[in-house]
C-alpha positions as a printed NumPy array, in Angstrom:
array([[-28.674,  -1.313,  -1.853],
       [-30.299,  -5.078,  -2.016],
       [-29.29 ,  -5.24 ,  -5.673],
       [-25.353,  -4.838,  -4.644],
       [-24.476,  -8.427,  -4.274],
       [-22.027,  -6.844,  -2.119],
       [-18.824,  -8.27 ,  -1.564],
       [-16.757,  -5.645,   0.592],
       [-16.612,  -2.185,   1.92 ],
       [-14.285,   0.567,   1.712],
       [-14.636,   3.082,   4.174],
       [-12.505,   6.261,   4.093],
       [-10.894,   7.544,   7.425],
       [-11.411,  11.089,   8.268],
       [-14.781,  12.598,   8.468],
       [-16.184,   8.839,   7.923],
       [-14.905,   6.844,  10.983],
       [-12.702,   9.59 ,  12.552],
       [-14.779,  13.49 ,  13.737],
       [-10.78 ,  14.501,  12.844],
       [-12.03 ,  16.978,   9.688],
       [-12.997,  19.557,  12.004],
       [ -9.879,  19.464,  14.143],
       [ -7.412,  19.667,  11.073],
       [ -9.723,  22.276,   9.662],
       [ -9.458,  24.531,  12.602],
       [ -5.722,  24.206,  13.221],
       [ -5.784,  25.131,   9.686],
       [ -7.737,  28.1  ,  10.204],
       [ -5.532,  29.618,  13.367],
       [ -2.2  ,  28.718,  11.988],
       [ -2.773,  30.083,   8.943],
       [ -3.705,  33.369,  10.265],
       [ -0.726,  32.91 ,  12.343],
       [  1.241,  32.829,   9.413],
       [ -0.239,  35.672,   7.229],
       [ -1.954,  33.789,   5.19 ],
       [ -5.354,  32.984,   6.118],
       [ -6.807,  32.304,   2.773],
       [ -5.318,  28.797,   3.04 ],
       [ -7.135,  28.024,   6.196],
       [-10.551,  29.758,   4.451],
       [ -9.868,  26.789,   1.313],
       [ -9.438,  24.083,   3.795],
       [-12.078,  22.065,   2.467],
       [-10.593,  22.158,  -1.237],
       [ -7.694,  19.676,   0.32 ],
       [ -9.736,  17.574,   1.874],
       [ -9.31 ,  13.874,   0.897],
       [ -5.738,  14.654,  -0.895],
       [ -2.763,  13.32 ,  -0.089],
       [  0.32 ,  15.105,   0.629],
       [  2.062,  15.282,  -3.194],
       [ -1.195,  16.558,  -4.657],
       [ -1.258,  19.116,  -1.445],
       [  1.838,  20.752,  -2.62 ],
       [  1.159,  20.594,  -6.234],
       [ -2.61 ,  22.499,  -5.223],
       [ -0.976,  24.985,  -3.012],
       [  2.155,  26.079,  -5.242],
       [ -0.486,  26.427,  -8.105],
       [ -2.886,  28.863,  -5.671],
       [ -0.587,  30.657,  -3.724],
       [  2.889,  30.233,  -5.917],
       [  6.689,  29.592,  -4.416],
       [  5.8  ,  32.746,  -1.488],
       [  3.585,  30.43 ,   0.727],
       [  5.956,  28.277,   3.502],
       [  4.207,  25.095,   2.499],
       [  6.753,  23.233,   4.037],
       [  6.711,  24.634,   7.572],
       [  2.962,  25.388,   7.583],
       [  1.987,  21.55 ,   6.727],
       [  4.76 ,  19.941,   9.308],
       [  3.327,  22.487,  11.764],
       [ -1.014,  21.533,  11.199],
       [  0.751,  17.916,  10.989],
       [  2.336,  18.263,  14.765],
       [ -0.402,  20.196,  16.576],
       [ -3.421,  17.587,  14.764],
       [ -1.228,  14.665,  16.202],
       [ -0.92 ,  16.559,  19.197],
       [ -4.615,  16.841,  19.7  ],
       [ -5.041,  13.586,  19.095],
       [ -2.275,  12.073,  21.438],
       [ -3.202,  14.191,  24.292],
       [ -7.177,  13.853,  23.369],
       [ -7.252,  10.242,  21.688],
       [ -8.844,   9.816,  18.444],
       [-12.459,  11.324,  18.177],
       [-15.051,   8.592,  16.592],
       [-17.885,   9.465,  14.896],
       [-21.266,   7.765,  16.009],
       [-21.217,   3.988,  15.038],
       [-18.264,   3.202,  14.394],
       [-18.123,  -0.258,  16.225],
       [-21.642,  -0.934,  15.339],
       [-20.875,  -0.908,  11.463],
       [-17.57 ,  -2.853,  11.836],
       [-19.347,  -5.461,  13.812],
       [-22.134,  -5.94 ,  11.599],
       [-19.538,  -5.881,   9.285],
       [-17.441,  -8.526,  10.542],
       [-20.678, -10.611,  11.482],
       [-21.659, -10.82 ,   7.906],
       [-18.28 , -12.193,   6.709],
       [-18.013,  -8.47 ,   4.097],
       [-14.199,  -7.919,   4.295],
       [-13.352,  -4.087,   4.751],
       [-10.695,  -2.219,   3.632],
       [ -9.399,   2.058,   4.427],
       [ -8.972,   4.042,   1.842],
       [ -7.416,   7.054,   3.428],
       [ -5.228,  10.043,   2.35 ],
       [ -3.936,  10.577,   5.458],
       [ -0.546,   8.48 ,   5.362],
       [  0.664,   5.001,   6.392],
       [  2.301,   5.95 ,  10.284],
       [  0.187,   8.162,  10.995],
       [ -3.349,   5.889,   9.732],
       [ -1.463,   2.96 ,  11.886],
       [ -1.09 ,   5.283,  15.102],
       [ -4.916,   6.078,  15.105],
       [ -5.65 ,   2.057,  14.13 ],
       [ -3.583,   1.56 ,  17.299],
       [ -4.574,   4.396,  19.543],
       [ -8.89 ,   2.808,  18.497],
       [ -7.775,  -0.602,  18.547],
       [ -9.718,  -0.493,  15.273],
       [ -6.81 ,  -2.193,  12.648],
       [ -8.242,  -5.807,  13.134],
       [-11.177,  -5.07 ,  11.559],
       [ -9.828,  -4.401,   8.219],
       [ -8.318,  -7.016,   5.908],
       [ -6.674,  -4.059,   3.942],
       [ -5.183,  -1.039,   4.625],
       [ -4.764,   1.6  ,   1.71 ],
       [ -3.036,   5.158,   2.733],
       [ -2.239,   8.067,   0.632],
       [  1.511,   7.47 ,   0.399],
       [  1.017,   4.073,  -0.951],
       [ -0.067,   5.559,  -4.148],
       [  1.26 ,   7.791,  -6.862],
       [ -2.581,   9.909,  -7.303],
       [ -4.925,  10.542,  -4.568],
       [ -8.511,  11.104,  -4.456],
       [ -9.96 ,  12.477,  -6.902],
       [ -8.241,   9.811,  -8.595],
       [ -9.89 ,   6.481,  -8.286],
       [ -6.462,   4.577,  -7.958],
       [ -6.878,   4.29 ,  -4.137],
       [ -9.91 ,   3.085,  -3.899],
       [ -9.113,   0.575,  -7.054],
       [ -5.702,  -0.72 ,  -5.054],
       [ -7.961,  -1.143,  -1.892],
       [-10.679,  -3.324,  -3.777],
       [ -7.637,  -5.262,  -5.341],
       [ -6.113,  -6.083,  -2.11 ],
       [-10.031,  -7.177,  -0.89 ],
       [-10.27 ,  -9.174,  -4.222],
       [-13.66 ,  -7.79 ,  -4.713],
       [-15.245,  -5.801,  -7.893],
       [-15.654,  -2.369,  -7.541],
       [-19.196,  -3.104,  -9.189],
       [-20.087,  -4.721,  -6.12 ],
       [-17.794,  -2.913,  -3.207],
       [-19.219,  -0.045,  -1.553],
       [-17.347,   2.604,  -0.736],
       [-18.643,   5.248,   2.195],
       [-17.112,   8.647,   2.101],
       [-18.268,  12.122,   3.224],
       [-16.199,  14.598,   0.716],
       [-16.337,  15.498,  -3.017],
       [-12.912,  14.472,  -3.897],
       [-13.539,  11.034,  -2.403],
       [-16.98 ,  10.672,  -3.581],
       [-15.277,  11.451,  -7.148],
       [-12.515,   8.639,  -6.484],
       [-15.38 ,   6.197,  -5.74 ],
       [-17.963,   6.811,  -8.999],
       [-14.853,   6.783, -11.01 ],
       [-13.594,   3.277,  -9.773],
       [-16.861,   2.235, -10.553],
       [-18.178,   1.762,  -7.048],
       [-21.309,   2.415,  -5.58 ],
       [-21.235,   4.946,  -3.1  ],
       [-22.545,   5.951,   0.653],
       [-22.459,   9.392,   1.499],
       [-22.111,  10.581,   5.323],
       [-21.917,  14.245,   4.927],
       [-19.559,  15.654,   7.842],
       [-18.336,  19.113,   7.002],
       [-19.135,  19.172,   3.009],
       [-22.588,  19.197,   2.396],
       [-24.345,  16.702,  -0.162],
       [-24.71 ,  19.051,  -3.303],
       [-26.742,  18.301,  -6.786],
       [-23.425,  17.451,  -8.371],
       [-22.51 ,  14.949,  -5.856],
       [-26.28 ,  13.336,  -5.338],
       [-25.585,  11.923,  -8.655],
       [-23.187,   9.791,  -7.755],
       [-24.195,   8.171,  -4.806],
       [-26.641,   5.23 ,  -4.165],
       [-27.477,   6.548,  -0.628],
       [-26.939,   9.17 ,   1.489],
       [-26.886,   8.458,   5.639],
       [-27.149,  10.916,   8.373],
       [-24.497,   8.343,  10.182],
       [-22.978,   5.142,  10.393],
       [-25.684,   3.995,  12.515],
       [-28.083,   4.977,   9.885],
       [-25.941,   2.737,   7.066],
       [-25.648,  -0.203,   9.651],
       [-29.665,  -0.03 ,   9.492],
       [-29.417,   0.   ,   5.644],
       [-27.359,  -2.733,   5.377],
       [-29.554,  -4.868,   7.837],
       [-32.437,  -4.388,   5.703],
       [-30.93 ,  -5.362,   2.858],
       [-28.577,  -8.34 ,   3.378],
       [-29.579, -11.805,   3.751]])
């Protein structure tokens, strides 16, 4: 990473600064087989990093007009904000480490989240995290979410940096797709999708944790 001339970082939300994967995925697990149809909670991880318009367009194409898409995505959106209001917001190791470093340094940061604009503001709020970042990019801000790279080219326009030299950190395949297709090098922190052959390929590092990339990036900026 010493050869990045880097001018900003794009971090996506959940699974990256936010251990919230594994609590959507396993209220999508148990309400699914509440509802009958527990091969929607088995594909969880297909949906991860997609916004709420590709959602429905993925789960009319697998399961067809018969699955209550509607009631079964308000439902995993109530009892996940539930969780979270009761619980607070769980943070992954290193959070405040990175975005101090960060910060430090003068790199502007940016989100690049699916997850949409009220609810990405609540968990800024609830963290007291939404200082750190000089833009905020959610997935109903945009017409394509990841794996389209429009988010994570609107967030590097709103940092006025070039992808070429903006690193993005994500932990899925559809955002790791996003990312190499905006032409940004990417971090991976794996969280529930493990790093595959596929997705090696298009990453410039992979980190066990955000700890482990603040150590990275200490090595190699001035």
């Amino acid at each position: 990473m010493s050869e990045l001339n880097l001018q900003g970082v794009v971090f996506d939300v959940d699974g990256v600064l936010f251990d919230t994967e594994r609590l959507c995925q396993n209220v999508w697990i148990t309400l699914s087989r509440e509802m009958g149809w527990p091969e929607a909670g088995e594909r969880y991880l297909e949906f991860v990093g997609q916004n709420r318009t590709d959602i429905r367009a993925k789960m009319l194409r697998f399961w067809g007009p018969e699955f209550p898409m509607e009631q079964f995505l308000q439902t995993c959106s109530q009892r996940s904000q539930a969780r979270i209001e009761r619980d607070g917001v769980p943070m992954k190791p290193g959070v405040v480490e990175i975005l101090d470093f960060l910060h430090e340094k003068g790199i502007p940061i940016a989100l690049a989240t699916s997850t949409g604009q009220e609810r990405t503001l609540r968990r800024m709020e609830l963290t007291g995290l939404g200082h750190y970042f000089q833009a905020i990019v959610t997935g109903d801000m945009i017409e394509h979410s990841k794996p389209d790279p429009e988010i994570y080219l609107v967030a590097c326009q709103r940092l006025g940096t070039d992808p070429g030299h903006t690193l993005a950190v994500e932990d899925s395949r559809n955002g790791i797709l996003s990312a190499h297709a905006a032409g940004m090098p990417v971090v991976m922190v794996p969280d529930l999708i493990p790093p595959t052959p596929e997705l090696e390929e298009m990453i410039c590092c992979r980190c066990d944790s955000l700890l482990t990339l603040k150590q990275q990036l200490e090595a190699s900026l001035p």
